[in-house]
C-alpha positions as CSV (number, residue, x, y, z in Angstrom):
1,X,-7.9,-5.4,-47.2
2,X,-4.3,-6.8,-47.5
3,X,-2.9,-5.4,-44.5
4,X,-2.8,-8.4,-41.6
5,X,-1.7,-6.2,-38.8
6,X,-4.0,-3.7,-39.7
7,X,-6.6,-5.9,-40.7
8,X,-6.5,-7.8,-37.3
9,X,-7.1,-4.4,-35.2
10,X,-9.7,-4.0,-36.8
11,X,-11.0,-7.1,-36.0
12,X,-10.2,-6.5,-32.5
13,X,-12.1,-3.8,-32.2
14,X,-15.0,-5.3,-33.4
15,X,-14.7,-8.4,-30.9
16,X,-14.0,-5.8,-28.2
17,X,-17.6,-4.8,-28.3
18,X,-20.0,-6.9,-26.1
19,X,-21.4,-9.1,-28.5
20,X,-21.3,-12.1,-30.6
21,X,-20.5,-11.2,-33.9
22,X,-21.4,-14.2,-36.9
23,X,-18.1,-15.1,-39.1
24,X,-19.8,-13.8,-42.5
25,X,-20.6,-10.2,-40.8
26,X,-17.2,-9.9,-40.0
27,X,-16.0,-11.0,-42.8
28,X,-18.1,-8.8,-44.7
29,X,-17.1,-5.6,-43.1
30,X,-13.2,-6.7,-43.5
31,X,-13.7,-6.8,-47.0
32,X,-12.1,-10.6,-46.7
33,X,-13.5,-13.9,-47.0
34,X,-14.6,-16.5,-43.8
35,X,-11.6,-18.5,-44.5
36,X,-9.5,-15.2,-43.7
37,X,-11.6,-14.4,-40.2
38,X,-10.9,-17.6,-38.9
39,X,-7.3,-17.6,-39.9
40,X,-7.4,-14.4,-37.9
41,X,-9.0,-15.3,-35.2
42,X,-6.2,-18.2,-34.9
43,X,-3.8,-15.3,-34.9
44,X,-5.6,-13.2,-31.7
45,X,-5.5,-16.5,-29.8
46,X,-1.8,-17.0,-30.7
47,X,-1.7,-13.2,-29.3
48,X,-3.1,-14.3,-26.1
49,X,-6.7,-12.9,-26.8
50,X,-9.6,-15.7,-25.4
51,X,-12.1,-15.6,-28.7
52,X,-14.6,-17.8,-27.9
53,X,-16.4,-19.4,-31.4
54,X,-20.3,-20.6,-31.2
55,X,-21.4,-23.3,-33.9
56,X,-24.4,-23.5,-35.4
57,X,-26.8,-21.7,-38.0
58,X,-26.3,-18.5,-35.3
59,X,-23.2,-19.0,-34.5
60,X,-20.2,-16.7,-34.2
61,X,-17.7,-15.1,-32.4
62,X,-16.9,-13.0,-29.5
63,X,-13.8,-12.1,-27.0
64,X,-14.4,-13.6,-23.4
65,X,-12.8,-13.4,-20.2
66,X,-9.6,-15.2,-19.9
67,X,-7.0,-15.8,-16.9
68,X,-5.0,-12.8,-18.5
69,X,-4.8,-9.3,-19.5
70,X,-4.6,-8.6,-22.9
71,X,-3.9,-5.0,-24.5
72,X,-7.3,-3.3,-25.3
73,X,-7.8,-0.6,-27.7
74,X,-9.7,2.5,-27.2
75,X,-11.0,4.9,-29.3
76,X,-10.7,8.6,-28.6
77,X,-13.6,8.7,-26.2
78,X,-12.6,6.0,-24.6
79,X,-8.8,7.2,-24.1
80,X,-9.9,10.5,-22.7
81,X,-12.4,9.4,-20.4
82,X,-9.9,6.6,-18.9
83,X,-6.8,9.4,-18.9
84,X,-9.2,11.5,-16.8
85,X,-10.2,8.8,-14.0
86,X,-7.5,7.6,-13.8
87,X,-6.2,11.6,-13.3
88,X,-9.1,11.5,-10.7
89,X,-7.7,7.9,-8.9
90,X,-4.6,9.1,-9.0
91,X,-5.2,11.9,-6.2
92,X,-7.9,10.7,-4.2
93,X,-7.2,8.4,-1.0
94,X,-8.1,5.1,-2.2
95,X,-6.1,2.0,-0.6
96,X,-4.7,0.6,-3.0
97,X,-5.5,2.1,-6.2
98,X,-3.7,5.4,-6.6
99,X,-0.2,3.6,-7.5
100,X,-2.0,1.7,-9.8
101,X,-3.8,4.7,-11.4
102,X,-0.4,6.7,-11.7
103,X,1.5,3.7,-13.2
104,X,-1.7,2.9,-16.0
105,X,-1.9,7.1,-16.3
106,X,1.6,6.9,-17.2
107,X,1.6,4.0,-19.6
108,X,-1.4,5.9,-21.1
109,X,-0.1,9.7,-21.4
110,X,3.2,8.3,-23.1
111,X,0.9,6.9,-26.4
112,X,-2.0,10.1,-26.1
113,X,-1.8,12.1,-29.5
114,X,-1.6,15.7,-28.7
115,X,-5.3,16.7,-29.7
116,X,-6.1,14.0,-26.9
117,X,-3.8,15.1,-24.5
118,X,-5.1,18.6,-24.4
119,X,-8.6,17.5,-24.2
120,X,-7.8,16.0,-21.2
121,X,-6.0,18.9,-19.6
122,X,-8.9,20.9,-20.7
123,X,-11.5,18.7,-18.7
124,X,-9.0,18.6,-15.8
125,X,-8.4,22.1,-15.7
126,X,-12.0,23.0,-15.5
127,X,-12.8,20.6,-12.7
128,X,-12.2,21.8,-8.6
129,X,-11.7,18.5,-6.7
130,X,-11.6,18.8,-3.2
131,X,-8.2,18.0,-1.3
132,X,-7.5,16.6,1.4
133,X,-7.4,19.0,4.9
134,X,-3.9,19.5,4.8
135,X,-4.4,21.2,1.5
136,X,-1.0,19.1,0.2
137,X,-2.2,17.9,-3.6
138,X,0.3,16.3,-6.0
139,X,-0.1,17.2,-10.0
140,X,-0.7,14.3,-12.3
141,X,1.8,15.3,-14.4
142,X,4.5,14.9,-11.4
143,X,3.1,11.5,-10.8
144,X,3.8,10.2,-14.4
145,X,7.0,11.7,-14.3
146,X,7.8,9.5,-11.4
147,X,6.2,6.5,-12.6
148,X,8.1,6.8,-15.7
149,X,11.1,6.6,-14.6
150,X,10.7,4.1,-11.8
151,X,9.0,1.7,-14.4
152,X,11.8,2.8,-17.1
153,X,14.8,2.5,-14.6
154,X,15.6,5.7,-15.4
155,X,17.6,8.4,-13.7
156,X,15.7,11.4,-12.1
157,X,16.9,15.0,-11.5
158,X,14.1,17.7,-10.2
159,X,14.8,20.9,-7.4
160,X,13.5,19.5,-3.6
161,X,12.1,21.5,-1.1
162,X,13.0,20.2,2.3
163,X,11.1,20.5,5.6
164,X,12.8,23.8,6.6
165,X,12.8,25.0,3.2
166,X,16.5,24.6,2.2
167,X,15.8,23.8,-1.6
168,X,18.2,21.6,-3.3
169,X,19.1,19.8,-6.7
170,X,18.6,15.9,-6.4
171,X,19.7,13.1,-9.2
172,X,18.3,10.1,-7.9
173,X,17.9,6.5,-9.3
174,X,14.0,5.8,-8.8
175,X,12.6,2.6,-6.9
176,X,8.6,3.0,-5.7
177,X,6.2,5.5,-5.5
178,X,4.2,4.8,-2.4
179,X,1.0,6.6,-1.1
180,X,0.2,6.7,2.7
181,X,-3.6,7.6,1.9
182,X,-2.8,11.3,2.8
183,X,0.7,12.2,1.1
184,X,2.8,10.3,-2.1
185,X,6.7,10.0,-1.5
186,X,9.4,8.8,-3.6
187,X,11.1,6.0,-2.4
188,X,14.9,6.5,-4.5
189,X,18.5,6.0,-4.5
190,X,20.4,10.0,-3.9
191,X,23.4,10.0,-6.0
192,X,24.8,12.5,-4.5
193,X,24.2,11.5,-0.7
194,X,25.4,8.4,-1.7
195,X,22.4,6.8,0.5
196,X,18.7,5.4,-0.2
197,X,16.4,8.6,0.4
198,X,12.4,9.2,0.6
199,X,10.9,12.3,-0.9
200,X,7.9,13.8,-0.1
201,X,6.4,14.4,-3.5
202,X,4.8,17.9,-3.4
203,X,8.1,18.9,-2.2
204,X,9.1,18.1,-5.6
205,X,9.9,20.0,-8.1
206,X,10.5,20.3,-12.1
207,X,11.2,16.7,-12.1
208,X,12.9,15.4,-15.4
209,X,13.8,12.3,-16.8
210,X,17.3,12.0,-18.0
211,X,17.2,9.2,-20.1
212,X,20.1,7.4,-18.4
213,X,19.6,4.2,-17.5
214,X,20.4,2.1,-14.5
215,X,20.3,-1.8,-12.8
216,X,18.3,-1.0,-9.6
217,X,20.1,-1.5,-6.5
218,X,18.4,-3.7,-3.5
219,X,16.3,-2.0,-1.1
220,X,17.8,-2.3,2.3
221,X,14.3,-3.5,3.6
222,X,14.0,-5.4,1.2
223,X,10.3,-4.6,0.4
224,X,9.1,-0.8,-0.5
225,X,6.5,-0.5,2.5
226,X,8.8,-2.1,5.4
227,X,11.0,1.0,4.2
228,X,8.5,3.0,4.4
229,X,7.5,2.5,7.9
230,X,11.1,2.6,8.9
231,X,11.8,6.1,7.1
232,X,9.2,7.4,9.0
233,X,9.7,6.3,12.3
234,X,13.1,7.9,11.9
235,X,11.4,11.1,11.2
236,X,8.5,11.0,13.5
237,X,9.7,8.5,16.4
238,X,7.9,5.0,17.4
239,X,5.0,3.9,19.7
240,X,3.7,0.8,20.3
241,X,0.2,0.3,18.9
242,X,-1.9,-1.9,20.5
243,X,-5.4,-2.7,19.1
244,X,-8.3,-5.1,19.9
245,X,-11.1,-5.5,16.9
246,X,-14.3,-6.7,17.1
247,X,-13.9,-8.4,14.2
248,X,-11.8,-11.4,12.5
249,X,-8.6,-11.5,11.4
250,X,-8.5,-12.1,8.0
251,X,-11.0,-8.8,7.5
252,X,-9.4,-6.7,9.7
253,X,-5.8,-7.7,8.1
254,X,-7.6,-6.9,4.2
255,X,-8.0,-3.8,5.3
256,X,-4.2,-2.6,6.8
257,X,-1.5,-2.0,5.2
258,X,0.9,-5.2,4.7
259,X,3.4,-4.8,7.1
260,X,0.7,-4.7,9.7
261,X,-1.2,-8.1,10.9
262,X,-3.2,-8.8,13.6
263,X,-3.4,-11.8,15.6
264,X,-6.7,-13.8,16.0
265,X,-8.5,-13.9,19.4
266,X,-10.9,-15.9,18.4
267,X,-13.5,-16.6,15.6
268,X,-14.3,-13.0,15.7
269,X,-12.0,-10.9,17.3
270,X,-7.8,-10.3,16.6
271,X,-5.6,-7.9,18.5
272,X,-2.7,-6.3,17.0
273,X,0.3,-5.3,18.6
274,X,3.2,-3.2,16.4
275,X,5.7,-0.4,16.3
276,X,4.4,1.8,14.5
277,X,5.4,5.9,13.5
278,X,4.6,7.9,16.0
279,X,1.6,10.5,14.4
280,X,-1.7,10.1,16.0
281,X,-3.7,11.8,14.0
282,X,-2.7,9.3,11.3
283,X,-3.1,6.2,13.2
284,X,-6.5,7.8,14.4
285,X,-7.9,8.3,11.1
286,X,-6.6,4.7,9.5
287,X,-8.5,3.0,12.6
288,X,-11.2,4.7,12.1
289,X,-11.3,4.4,8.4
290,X,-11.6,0.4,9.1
291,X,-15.2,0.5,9.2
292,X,-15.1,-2.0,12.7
293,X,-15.5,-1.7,15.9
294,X,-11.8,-1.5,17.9
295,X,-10.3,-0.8,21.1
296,X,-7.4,0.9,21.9
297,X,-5.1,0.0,24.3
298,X,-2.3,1.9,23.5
299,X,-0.3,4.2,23.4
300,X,-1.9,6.4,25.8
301,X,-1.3,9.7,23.6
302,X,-3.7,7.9,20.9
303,X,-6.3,7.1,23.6
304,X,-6.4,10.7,24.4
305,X,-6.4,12.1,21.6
306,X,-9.1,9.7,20.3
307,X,-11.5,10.9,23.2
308,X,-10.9,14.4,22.6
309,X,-11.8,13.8,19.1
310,X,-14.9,11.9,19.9
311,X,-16.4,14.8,22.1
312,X,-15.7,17.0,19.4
313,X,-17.2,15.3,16.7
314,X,-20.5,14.1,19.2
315,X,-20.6,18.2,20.2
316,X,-20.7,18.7,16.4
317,X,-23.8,16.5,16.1
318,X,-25.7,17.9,19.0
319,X,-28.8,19.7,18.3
């Protein structure tokens, strides 16, 4: 085997698998000699790949964890079962992972032969997840769109549905896609508004990458989830949250969203006092969704609506 490039995926793919593999075997089923492995294995390490070599009359190699990430390679089982998760991540409430899982989706979609990418579809198609009670869901292919073009810095046109359903044609410059655990919106620059908008994403549709290419322009807020917040206090108004936690600070702050930090009252109790959109029904669920005991203080149209959800849900459980 004469190829290097090919020769050394090969030999990545070997090392990939959770073993130790001894310097003749692998030499052996490259077709090259010892000398060549370990000239090879020089060359992943250059690459940034942490091959770990034993001595010894056992000895050998195999990859380890290193401070990194390195490019993996997948075979076809692999690829499809990975393009379906992360399908799966993608539209399920999860803090923190569904951007993640649309960018990686995306990254992975873009390189999927064809016979791949319909096995995938297939799998998707014939599976009924359940959506969220609003009944709004988002298609994975609109997600990758999206992440596309904000990872590419690439223009954007698709038709937009507003909230009073005056559709329209947009051509945006794209900056984040953000999830708020129940909806994704597109944080973007409108060309034709001349202004910074935010897009409810399964108001979008037919979105299509242009191909044009552009130096994104600085966020007014200056950070994607500040913006966020602000863009939908706008829409919905503000209140001003206040909420005591039986619990410390640093847990209770893992667990919110950035922009939002409690203050410690102690070893194990915080507080946290913000203005926050005004949608109780969110800021209901997200407390409750914390997993500690809280508190609320304020505003008194989330204390009531709290109780009334309480005596429904203990009704519900009554025998």
């Amino acid at each position: 085997m004469t190829d290097t490039p090919v020769r050394l995926l090969n030999l990545l793919s070997l090392l990939q698998t959770p073993r130790e593999w001894p310097g003749s075997e692998l030499a052996e089923r490259l077709s090259v000699s010892p000398r060549t492995i370990r000239r090879d294995i020089d060359r992943l390490r250059d690459l940034g790949y942490p091959v770990e070599a034993t001595l010894g009359a056992v000895g050998g190699y195999r990859l380890v964890a290193g401070t990194a990430m390195p490019p993996l390679l997948l075979d076809d089982e692999e690829a499809v079962a990975i393009a379906v998760g992360l399908r799966a991540g993608a539209g399920h409430a999860i803090e923190g992972v569904e951007e993640a899982s649309v960018r990686a989706l995306a990254k992975l979609e873009q390189v999927l032969p064809t016979r791949l990418r319909h096995r995938v579809s297939t799998l998707q198609n014939a599976t009924i997840p359940l959506v969220r009670g609003d009944g709004v869901t988002v298609t994975p292919a609109t997600l990758t769109t999206l992440a596309g073009t904000v990872t590419g810095h690439e223009r954007l046109r698709f038709g937009y549905r507003a909230g009073d359903g005056t559709e329209t044609k947009r051509l945006v410059e794209p900056y984040r896609l953000v999830s708020t655990g129940r909806r994704w919106y597109l944080i973007a620059y409108d060309l034709g508004r001349e202004d910074w908008r935010t897009f409810r994403v399964d108001r979008v549709s037919e979105p299509f990458a242009t191909g044009a290419r552009f130096t994104p322009r600085e966020l007014p807020a200056g950070d994607a989830a500040a913006y966020m917040v602000r863009s939908m206090a706008r829409a919905h108004g503000e209140v001003d949250l206040d909420v005591e936690f039986a619990a410390p600070a640093e847990v209770v702050a893992a667990r919110l969203p950035a922009h939002l930090v409690p203050t410690a009252d102690g070893p194990e109790r915080c507080r946290l006092r913000a203005r926050v959109p005004d949608s109780v029904d969110w800021l209901a669920l997200r407390l409750a969704l914390l997993d500690v005991d809280f508190t609320v203080h304020g505003p008194p149209p989330l204390i009531t609506y709290i109780q009334t959800l309480s005596t429904r849900l203990a009704t519900a459980t009554s025998p």
